[in-house]
N, C-alpha and C positions, 0 to 999 in steps of 0.2 A: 336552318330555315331561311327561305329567300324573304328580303323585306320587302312588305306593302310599297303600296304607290297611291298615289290622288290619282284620276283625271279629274277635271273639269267640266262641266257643261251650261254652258249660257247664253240669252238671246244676244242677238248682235244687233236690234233695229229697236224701237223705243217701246218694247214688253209686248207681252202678246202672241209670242213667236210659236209657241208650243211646248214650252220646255216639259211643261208637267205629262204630258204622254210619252215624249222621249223619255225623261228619265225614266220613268215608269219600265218601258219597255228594255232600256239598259240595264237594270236590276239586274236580275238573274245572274250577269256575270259581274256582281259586285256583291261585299258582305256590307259593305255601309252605305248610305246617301246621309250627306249631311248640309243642311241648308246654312249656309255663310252669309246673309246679309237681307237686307228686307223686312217688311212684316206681315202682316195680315191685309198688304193694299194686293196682293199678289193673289193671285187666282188661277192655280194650275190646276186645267181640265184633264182628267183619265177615264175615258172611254172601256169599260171590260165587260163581253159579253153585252151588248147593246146597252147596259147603263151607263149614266155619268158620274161621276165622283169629283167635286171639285174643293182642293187643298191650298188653304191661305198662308198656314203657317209650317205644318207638320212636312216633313220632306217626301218628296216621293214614291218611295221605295217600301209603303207604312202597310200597303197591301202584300206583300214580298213577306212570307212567313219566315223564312231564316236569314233575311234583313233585318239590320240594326240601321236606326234611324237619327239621327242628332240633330237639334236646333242648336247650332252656336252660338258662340259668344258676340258676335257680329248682327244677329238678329233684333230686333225688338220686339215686343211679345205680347200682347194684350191677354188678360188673363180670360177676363166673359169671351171672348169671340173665340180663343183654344179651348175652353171647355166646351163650348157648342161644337166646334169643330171634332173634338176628341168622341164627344159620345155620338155625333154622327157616323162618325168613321168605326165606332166600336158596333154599333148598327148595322151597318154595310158589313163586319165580319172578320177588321182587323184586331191584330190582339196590341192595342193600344200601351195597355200595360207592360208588358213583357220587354218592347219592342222600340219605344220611342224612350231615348234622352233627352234631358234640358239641360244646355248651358246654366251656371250660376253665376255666370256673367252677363248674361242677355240683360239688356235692360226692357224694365217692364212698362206698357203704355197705361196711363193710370186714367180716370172717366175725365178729366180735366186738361189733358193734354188732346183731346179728340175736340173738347168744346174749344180749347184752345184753335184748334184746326180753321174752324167755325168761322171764331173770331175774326181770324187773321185771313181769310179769304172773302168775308164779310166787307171788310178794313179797306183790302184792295180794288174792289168792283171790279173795272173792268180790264184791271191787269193780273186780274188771277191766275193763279198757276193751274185751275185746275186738279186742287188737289181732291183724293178720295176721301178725306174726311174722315180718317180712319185713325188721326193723332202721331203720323209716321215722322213728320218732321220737329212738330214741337219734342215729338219725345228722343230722337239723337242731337236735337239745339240742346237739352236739358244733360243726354250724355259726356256732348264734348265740349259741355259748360261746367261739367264734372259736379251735377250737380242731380244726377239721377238716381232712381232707385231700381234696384238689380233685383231680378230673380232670387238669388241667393240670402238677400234681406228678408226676403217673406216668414224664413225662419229664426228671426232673429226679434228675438222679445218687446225689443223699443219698434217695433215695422210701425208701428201707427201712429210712433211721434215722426218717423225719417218721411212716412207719405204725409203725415199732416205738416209738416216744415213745405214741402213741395207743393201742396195744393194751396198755401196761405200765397206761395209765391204766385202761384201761375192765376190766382183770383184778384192778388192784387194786378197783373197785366192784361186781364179780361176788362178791368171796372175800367183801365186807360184807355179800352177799346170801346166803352161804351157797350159794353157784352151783354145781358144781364139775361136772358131769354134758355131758361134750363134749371131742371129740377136734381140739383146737385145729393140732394138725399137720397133719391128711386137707384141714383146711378150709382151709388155709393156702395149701397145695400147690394148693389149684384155685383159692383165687384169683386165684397169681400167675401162672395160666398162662392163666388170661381175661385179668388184664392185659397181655401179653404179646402178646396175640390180637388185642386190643379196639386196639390202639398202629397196628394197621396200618389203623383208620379215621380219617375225616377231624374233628380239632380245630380249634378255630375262637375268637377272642374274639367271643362270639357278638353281644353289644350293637353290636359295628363293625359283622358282619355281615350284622343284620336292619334297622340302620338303613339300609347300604347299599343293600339291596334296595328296600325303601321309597324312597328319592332317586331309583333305576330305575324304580320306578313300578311295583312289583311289588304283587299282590293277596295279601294275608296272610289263613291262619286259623290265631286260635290258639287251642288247645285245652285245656283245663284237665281235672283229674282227680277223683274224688272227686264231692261233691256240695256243694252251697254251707250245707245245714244239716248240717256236718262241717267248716266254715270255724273254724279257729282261734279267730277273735276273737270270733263272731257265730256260732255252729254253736252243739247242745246241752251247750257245757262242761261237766264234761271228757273227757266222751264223744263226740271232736271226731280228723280227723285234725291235723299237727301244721303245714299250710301255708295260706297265706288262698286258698280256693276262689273267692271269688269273683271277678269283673271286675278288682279292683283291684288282684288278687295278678299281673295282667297283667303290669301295666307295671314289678316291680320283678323279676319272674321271668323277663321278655325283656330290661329294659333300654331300652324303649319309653317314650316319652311319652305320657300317656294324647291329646292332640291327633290323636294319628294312630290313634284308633279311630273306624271310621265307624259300627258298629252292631253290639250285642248278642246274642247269639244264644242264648235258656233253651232246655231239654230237662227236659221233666218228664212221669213214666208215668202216663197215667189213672186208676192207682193208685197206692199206695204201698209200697214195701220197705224194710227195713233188716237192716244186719247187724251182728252185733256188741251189748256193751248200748248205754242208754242211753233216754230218751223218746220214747215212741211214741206218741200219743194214740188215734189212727186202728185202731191194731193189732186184728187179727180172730185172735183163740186160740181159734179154732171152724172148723168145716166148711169156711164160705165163705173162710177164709185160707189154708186146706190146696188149697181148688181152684185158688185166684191162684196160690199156689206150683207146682203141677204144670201146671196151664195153661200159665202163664206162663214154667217151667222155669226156676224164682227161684232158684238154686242160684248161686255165685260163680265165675266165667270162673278166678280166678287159684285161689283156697282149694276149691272146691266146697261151700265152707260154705252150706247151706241158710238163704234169708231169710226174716227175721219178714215178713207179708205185711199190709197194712189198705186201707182206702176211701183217696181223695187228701184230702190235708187242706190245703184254701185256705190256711187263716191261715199255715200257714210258706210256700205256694207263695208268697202275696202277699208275705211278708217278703221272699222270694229275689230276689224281681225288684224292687221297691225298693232292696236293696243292691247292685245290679250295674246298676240301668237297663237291664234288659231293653227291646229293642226291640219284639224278636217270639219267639213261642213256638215252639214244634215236640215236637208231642205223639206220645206212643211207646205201643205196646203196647194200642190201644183195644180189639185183636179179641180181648183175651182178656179184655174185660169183657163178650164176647156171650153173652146164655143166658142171664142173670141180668134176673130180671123187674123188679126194683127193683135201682137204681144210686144208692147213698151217696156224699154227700160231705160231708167236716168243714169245717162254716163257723166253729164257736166253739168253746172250751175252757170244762168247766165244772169251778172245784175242788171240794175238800173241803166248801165252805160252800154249795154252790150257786149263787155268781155264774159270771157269763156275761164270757168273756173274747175279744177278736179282736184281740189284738195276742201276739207273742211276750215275755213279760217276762221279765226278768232271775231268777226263780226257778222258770222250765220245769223245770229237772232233776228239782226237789225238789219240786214243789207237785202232783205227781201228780194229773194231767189228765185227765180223759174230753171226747172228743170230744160236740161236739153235731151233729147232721147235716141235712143237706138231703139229701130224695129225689125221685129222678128217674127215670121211667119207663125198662125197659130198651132190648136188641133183641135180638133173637136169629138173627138174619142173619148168614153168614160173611162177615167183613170183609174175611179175606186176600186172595181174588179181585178187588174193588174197588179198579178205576183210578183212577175219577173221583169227585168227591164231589158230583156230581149222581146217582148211582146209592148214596148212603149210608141209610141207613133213615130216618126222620123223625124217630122217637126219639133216635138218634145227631147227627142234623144240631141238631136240640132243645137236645141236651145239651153241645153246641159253642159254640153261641151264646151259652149264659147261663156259661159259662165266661169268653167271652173280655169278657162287661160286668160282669161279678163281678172280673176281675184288672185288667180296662180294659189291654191289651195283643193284639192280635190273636195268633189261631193260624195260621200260615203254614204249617207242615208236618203231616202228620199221615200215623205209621208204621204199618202193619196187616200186618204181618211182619218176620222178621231179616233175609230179601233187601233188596237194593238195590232191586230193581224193585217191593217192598211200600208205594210211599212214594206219597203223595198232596201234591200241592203245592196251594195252594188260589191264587184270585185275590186 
C-alpha cells in the first residue's frame, strides 16, 4: 500500500482569503481535512447550490459524505459556540456524528476566558487589537502558560474542580482589571450543558490518529485558519492572532512530521482586506475601498464586522509564500475587481523619509508605510459566468501572468464566485 500524504491549504494575507470554499471544493480528492490551529474567531464561508454555510470550528470537508474531518490538537475549542455549530450543520444535512473527530488535546475556551477577552480590550482603549472576542488569546496565554484545560479532561471525574481552579484564576485577573460587568452563572449553566452535549461525539488522540491514516495511505488536507500575516511570530505584531498560521504551525498543531507534506497550497484575494487594527499599507479610505467592500461583501462570516478594503500588496503576499513554501496559488475574488479601468498593485513600501522598501522589516507596525504601486490595465467583463480561462479577458489573462513571474509561484486556481461551480482550474 502507497503511504498517505498532507497538502496544505492556507490564506496568505491577514484572513479572510476564502479558504473555506476552497477547501470545500478540494475535498472530493481527499479522505480527510483536518483543521491545525485556530478557533471559533474563524469564519469559512461555503456556498452549495445558492446557500450559504458558514464554519468556525469544524473543518471543511464536514459536507463531504465519505470525508473524515479532525479538529486537532492545535485548535481551541469553545464548547456552546460547537454545539451551535454542530447542530446547524446537522440541519443543513451533514452526518456530524459519523464523520467529525475531536482532538483530546485541543484545549478548551471556557465562558471566562471570552470575558477575559473583554477585559483586556476594555483595559487597552485605544491600542486594541481588535480582537473578536471570542476568548482565542486568553485561552492559548492559559495553554502555553501550561495551565489549561483540555478537551480530553471533560471526561475526567475531578473536570469541575481543574475548570473551577482556572476560573478562581482568571476572576481574580478580571477584578485587577476592574472587570465586573457579566452574569458568570447564565454563562456557566450553558457551558456545561454543550459539555455535556459535545461528550456524545467522537474523541480521539488525534496525532495516533492522523498518523494512522497516513500509514493507510490516506490523502490529507489540512486546513489552517486566520491568515499568515496574522501568524504569531511573523504576522504584523502585535496586531497578530495568537497561533503560527503558517505551513509550519501544521505539523505541531496535527502532530505530523513536516516529511509527510507533499505540497503547499496559498489562497490570496486579488485584493486585499483586513479586520481589526493594525498595518495596512494598500488600504483604500476612499470611494474605490467602499466599492471592494460592497462588491465584494467584505463584512465578517463569524463578527459581521465590516473590512478595511485596499489594492493586493505583493511584498507581504511574497513574504507569505516564502514562509510556508507555497507550492501553488489559488486566487479568489478577481470578478469583483471587474469595472475598474486601472488595477493597482503594491510592489514597494515607501516610509517617512522616502526610501523605497520590498521586504517586510521588523518595524512594519510602527514605521507607517505608504504603498508604492504598479498599474494594470482593467476589465470590465463579468467574470462569474466564466468556465474556462480561454474565454478570460486579455487584460485579466495580462494581469495573471505578471503575477505569477512577480511571486515566481504559478496560479493554479482561480475563484470568480462564492459557488463551488465559480472556480476555474487552470492547466
Amino acid at each position: 500500500m502507497s503511504k498517505g500524504f498532507i497538502d496544505v491549504v492556507l490564506g496568505l494575507q491577514w484572513g479572510d482569503e476564502g479558504k473555506g470554499k476552497i477547501a470545500d471544493f478540494l475535498t472530493p480528492t481527499y479522505d480527510v481535512v483536518a483543521r491545525f490551529q485556530g478557533g471559533p474567531n474563524a469564519g469559512h464561508s461555503l456556498e452549495m447550490n445558492g446557500k450559504k454555510h458558514v464554519l468556525n470550528t469544524i473543518p471543511s470537508g464536514i459536507f463531504h459524505k465519505n470525508c473524515l474531518n479532525l479538529i486537532g490538537n492545535g485548535v481551541v475549542m469553545d464548547p456552546v459556540r460547537l454545539m451551535e455549530e454542530i447542530r446547524r450543520t446537522e440541519e443543513a444535512g451533514a452526518d456530524v456524528k459519523n464523520n467529525l473527530y475531536i482532538s483530546r488535546k485541543a484545549n478548551l475556551i471556557l465562558p471566562t476566558h471570552k470575558l477575559l477577552d473583554a477585559a483586556s480590550e476594555k483595559h487597552k482603549g485605544d491600542k486594541k487589537i481588535g480582537s473578536t472576542l471570542r476568548g482565542i488569546g486568553p485561552t492559548y496565554r492559559d495553554k502555553y502558560g501550561r495551565s489549561g484545560v483540555r478537551a480530553g479532561d471533560m471526561f475526567d471525574p475531578e473536570f469541575k474542580q481543574k475548570y473551577q481552579k482556572a476560573i478562581e484564576r482568571h476572576l481574580a485577573l478580571m477584578n485587577h482589571l476592574n472587570f465586573d460587568d457579566f452574569d458568570l452563572e447564565s454563562l456557566e449553566n450553558e457551558f456545561f450543558n454543550a459539555v455535556d452535549a459535545l461528550k456524545q461525539y467522537k474523541f480521539v488522540d488525534s496525532e495516533y490518529f492522523i498518523n494512522d491514516l497516513i500509514n493507510q495511505g490516506k490523502k490529507i488536507l489540512a486546513e489552517g485558519a486566520q491568515g499568515s500575516m496574522l501568524d504569531i511570530d511573523f504576522g504584523s505584531y502585535p496586531f497578530v492572532t495568537s497561533s503560527n498560521t503558517i505551513s509550519g504551525g501544521m505539523t505541531v498543531g496535527l502532530g505530523v512530521a513536516p516529511k509527510h507534506v507533499r505540497s503547499v497550497k496559498g489562497i490570496f484575494k486579488a485584493y486585499c482586506t483586513r479586520v481589526g487594527s493594525g498595518p495596512f499599507p494598500s488600504e483604500l479610505d476612499d470611494d474605490i475601498g467602499e466599492q471592494l467592500r460592497k462588491k465584494g461583501h467584505e463584512f465578517g462570516a463569524t463578527t459581521g464586522r465590516p473590512r478595511r478594503c485596499g489594492w493586493l500588496d505583493l511584498v507581504a503576499l511574497k513574504y507569505a509564500v516564502m514562509l510556508s513554501g507555497v507550492d501553488e496559488l489559488i486566487m479568489m475574488k478577481s470578478d469583483v475587481l471587474s469595472g475598474f479601468d486601472k488595477v493597482l498593485v503594491g510592489t514597494g513600501y515607501k516610509d517617512k523619509s522616502g526610501n523605497t522598501l520590498d521586504t517586510i522589516p521588523y518595524d512594519f507596525v510602527s514605521a507607517g508605510f505608504e504603498a508604492v504601486y504598479t498599474e494594470h490595465e482593467g476589465w470590465h467583463d463579468d467574470l462569474t459566468v466564466v468556465r474556462d480561462e480561454k474565454d478570460f479577458p486579455q487584460s485579466f489573462s495580462n494581469y495573471i501572468s505578471w503575477l505569477e513571474a512577480e511571486v515566481g509561484v504559478p496560479i493554479k486556481v482561480i475563484s470568480l464566485g462564492p459557488d463551488r461551480v465559480q472556480t476555474v482550474v487552470r492547466g
